[in-house]
C-alpha positions as CSV (number, residue, x, y, z in Angstrom):
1,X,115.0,137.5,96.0
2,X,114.7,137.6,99.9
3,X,111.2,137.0,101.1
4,X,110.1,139.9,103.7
5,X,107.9,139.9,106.5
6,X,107.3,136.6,109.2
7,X,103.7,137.5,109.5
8,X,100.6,134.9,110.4
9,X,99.9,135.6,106.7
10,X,103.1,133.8,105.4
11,X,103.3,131.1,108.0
12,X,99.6,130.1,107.1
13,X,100.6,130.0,103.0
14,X,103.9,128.3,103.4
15,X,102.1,125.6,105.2
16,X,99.1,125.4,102.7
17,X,101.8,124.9,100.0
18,X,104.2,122.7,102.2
19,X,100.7,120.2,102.5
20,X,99.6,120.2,98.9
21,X,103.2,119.3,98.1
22,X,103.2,116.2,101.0
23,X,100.0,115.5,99.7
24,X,99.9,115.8,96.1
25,X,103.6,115.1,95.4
26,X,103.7,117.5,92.5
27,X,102.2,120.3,90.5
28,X,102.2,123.7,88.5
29,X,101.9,127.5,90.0
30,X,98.0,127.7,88.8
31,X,97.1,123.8,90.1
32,X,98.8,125.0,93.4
33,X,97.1,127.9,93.2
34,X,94.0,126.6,92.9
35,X,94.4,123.9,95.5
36,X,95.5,125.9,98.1
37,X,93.5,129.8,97.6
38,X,96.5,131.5,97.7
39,X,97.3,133.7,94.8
40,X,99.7,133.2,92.0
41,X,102.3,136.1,93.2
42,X,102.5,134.2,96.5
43,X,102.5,131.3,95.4
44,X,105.5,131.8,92.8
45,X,107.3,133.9,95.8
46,X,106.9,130.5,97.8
47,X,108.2,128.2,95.4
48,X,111.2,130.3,94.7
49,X,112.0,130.0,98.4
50,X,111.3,126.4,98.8
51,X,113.8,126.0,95.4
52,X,115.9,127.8,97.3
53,X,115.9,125.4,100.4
54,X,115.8,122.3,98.9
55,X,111.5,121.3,99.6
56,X,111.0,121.3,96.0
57,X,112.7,120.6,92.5
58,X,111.7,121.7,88.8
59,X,110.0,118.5,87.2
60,X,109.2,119.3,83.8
61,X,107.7,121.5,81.7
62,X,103.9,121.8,81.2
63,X,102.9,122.2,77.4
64,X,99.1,123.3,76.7
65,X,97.4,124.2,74.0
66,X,97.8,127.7,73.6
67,X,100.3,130.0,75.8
68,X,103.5,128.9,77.3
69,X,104.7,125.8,78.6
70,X,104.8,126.1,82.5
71,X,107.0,124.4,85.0
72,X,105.7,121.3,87.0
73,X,107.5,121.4,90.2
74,X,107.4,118.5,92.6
75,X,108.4,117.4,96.1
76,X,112.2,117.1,96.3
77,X,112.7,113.3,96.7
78,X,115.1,113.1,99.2
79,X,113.7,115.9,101.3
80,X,112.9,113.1,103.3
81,X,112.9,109.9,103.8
82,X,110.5,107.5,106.2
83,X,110.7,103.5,106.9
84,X,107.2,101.8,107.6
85,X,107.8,98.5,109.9
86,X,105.9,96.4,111.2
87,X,106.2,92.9,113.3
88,X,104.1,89.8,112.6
89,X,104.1,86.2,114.6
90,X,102.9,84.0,112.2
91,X,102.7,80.3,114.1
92,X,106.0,79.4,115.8
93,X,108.1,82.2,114.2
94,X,108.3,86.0,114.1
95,X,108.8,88.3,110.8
96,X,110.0,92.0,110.8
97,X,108.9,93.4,107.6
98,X,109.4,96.9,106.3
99,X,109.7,99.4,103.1
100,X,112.0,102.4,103.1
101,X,110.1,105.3,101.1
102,X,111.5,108.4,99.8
103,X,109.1,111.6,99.8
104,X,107.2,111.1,96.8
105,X,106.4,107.9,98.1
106,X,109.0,105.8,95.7
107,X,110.2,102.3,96.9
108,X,114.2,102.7,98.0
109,X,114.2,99.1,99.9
110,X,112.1,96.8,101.5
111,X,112.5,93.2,103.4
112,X,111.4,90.7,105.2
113,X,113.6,89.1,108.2
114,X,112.9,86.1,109.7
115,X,113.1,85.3,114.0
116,X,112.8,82.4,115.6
117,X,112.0,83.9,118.1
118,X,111.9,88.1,118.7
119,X,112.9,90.7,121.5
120,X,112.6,94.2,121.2
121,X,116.6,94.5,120.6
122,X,116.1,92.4,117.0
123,X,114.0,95.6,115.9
124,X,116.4,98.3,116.9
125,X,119.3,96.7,115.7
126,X,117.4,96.4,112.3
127,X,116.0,100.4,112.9
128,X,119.0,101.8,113.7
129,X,121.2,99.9,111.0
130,X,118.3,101.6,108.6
131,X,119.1,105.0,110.4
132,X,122.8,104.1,110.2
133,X,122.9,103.7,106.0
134,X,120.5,106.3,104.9
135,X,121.1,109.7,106.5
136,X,117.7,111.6,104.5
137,X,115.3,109.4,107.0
138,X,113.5,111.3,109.1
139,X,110.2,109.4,110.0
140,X,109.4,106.2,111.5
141,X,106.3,104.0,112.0
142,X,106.1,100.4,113.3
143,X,103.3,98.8,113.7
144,X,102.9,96.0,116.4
145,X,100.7,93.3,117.6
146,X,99.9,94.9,121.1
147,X,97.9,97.8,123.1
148,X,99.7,100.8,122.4
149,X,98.7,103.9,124.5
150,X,100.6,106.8,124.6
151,X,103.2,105.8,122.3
152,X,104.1,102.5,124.3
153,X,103.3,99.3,124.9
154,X,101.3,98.1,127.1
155,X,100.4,94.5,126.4
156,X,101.8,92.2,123.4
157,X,101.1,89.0,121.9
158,X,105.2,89.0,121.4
159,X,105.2,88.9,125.4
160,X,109.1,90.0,124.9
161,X,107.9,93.7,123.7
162,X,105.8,94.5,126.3
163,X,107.1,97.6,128.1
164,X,110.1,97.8,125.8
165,X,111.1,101.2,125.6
166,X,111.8,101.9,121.6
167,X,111.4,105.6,122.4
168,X,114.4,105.7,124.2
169,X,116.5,102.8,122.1
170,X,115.9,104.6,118.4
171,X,118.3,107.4,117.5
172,X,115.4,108.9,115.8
173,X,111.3,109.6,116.9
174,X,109.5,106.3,116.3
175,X,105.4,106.4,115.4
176,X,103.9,103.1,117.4
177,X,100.7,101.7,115.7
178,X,98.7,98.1,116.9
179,X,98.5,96.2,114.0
180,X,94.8,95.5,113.3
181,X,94.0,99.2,113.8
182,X,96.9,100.3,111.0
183,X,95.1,97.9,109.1
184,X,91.6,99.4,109.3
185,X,93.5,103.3,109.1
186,X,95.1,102.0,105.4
187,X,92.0,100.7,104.4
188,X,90.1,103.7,104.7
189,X,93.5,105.6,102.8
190,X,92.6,103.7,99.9
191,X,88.7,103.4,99.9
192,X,88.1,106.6,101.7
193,X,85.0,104.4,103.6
194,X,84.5,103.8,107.2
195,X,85.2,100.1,107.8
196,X,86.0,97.5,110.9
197,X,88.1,95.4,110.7
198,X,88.7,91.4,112.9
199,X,90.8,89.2,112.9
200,X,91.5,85.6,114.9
201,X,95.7,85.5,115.5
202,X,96.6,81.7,116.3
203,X,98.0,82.5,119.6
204,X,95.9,85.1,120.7
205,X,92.3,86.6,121.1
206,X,90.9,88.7,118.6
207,X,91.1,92.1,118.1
208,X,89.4,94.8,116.2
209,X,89.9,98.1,114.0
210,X,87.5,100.6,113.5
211,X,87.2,103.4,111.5
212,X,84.1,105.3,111.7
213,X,83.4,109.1,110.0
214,X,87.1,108.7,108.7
215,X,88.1,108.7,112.1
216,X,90.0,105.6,113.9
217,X,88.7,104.4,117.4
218,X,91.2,104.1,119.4
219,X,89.2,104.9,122.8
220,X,91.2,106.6,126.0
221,X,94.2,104.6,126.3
222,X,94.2,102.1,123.2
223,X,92.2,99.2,124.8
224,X,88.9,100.3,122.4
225,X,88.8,97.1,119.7
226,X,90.3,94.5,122.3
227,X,87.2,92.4,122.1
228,X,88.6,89.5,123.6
229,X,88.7,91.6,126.9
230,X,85.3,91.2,127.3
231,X,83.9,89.5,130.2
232,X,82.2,87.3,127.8
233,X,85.4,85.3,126.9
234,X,87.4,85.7,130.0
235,X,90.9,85.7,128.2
236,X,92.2,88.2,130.7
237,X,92.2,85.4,133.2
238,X,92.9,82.5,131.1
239,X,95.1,84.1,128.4
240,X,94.1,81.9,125.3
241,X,91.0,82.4,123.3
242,X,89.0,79.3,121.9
243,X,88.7,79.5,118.2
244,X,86.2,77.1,117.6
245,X,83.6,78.5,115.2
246,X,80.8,79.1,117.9
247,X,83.2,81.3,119.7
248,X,84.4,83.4,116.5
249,X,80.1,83.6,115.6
250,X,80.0,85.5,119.1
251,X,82.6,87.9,118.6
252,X,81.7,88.7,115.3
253,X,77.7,89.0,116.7
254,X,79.3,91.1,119.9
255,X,81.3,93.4,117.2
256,X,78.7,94.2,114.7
257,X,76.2,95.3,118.5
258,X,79.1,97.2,119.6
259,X,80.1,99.0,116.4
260,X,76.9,99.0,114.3
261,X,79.5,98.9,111.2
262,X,78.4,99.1,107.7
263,X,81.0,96.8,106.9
264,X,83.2,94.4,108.9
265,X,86.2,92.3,107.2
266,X,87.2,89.1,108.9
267,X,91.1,88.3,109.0
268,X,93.7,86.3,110.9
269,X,95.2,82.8,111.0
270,X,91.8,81.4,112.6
271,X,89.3,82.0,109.7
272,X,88.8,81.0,106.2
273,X,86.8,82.5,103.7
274,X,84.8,79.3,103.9
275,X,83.3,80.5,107.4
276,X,82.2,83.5,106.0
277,X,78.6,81.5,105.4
278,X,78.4,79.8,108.1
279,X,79.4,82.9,110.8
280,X,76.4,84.8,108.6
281,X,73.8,82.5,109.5
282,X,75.5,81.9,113.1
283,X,75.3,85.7,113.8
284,X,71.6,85.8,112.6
285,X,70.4,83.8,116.3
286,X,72.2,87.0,117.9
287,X,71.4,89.7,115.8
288,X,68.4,90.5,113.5
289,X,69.3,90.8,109.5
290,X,68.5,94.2,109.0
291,X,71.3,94.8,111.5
292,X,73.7,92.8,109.6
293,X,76.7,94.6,107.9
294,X,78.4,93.3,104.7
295,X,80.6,90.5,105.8
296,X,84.1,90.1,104.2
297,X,87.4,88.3,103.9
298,X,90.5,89.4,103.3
299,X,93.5,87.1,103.6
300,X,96.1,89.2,103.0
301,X,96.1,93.2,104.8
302,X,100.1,93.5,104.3
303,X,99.2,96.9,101.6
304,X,96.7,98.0,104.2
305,X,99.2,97.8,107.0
306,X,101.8,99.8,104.9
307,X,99.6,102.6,103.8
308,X,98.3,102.9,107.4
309,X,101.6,103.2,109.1
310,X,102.8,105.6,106.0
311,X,99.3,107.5,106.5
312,X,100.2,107.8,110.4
313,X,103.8,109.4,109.2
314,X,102.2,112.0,106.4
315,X,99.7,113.2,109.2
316,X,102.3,114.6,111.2
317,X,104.9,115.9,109.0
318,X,105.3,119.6,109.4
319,X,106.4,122.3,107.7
């Protein structure tokens, strides 16, 4: 049956069901119903026309207890498809990494590629070959270790990507993240807590994430979180950071006066979970205890990284 009328009404309701299906992949008229506040008429009227244009499939049916089974309906998977990416330098090489999703958030592909050394072209040849092969992907996020501000970048430990103009070089739109605050943005996908996140890069000065109210700092142009920018370490001027443990005590002291967080996880090449005692008891001749957050390490962010860069994607899908 056509649907009539292009009120406010039925913009509103298409969207309230277009989210619960982005957001909770699947479910039945009444769950839907529930979810959203829209009635069960409207809600079967929607669902006939989203059948009808390919948002949504039949899943299965329902059975209950007493009644009739009812139909589980669920986000079509290839509605759409979105690649999460992200760059790395890990000592003397760099690593493009990524996972090709479909819309229910299944694995389709993912990789690692290894560079010797990286320019901006090595990541849209690998993009657009992506593009290239599967013709259902629509979204794209990569994440980089840089100051992005308005969708570009602005500095980069990769020195090659600075300025690079992926906007322009990707045949589709392209999501750019810095890498430490993806990090801190996944982390609070899965916990749901605010958190801050630092970590010491070999190569680099540190940087810092921070998610506070469920709500990632990213200041007026993307420089909020580049602690080593402080006048305190002068790595503007000298452009390397010293690691030695005094040095990472002070940032970490600096970070928790700064941010105030109720929780700060330490990462990066430059720290072990070893330090974690002695960068406690270093920050306590800068900061008194009851100030102190919880302190913890976290080698590996790589499922924090994804679900950020995937959580940037879902946030601006529309219907």
């Amino acid at each position: 049956m056509e649907r009539k009328g292009t009120g406010k009404l039925r913009v509103i309701n298409d969207q309230k069901v277009f989210d619960y299906f982005i957001n909770e992949k699947r479910g039945t008229k009444k769950e839907i119903a529930q979810k959203t506040n829209v009635s069960i008429m409207t809600i079967g009227t929607i669902l006939n026309d989203f059948l009808s244009r390919g948002i949504i499939v039949e899943n299965e049916l329902i059975y209950v207890e007493k009644g009739r089974p009812t139909h589980q309906y669920k986000l079509n998977p290839d509605y759409y498809h979105k690649c999460m990416m992200f760059v790395k330098k890990e000592y003397d090489c760099c690593f493009i990494v990524y996972c090709l999703k479909n819309a229910l958030g299944e694995l389709i592909e993912s990789k690692e590629i290894k560079k010797k050394e990286l320019v901006g072209e090595d990541i849209v040849e690998c993009l657009n070959q992506i593009i290239e092969e599967d013709k259902s992907l629509q979204y794209i996020s990569l994440g980089l270790p840089a100051i992005i501000s308005n969708n570009q970048v602005i500095e980069s430990d990769i020195a090659s990507l600075k300025g690079f103009p992926f906007d322009k070089k990707i045949q589709k739109e392209i999501i750019l993240m810095n890498d430490i605050k993806c990090i801190a943005y996944g982390y609070n996908q899965i916990h749901h807590q605010n958190v801050c996140f630092l970590t010491f890069p070999k190569d680099s000065g540190p940087g810092c994430g921070m998610i506070l109210d469920n709500q990632l700092i990213d200041g007026n142009n993307g420089i909020a979180g580049e602690i080593a920018y402080l006048p305190l370490f002068d790595f503007f001027k000298k452009r390397e950071f010293d690691n030695s443990l005094e040095k990472i005590i002070q940032v970490v002291a600096t970070t928790i006066v700064m941010y105030n967080p109720h929780l700060l996880i330490l990462t990066g090449e430059n720290i072990k979970e070893d330090d974690l005692d002695a960068i406690q008891k270093g920050c306590l001749n800068y900061v008194p205890n009851h100030f102190m957050p919880s302190l913890k390490y976290q080698e590996n962010c790589e499922d924090y990284y994804f679900q950020g860069l995937e959580g940037q994607i879902i946030k601006r899908i529309q219907f």
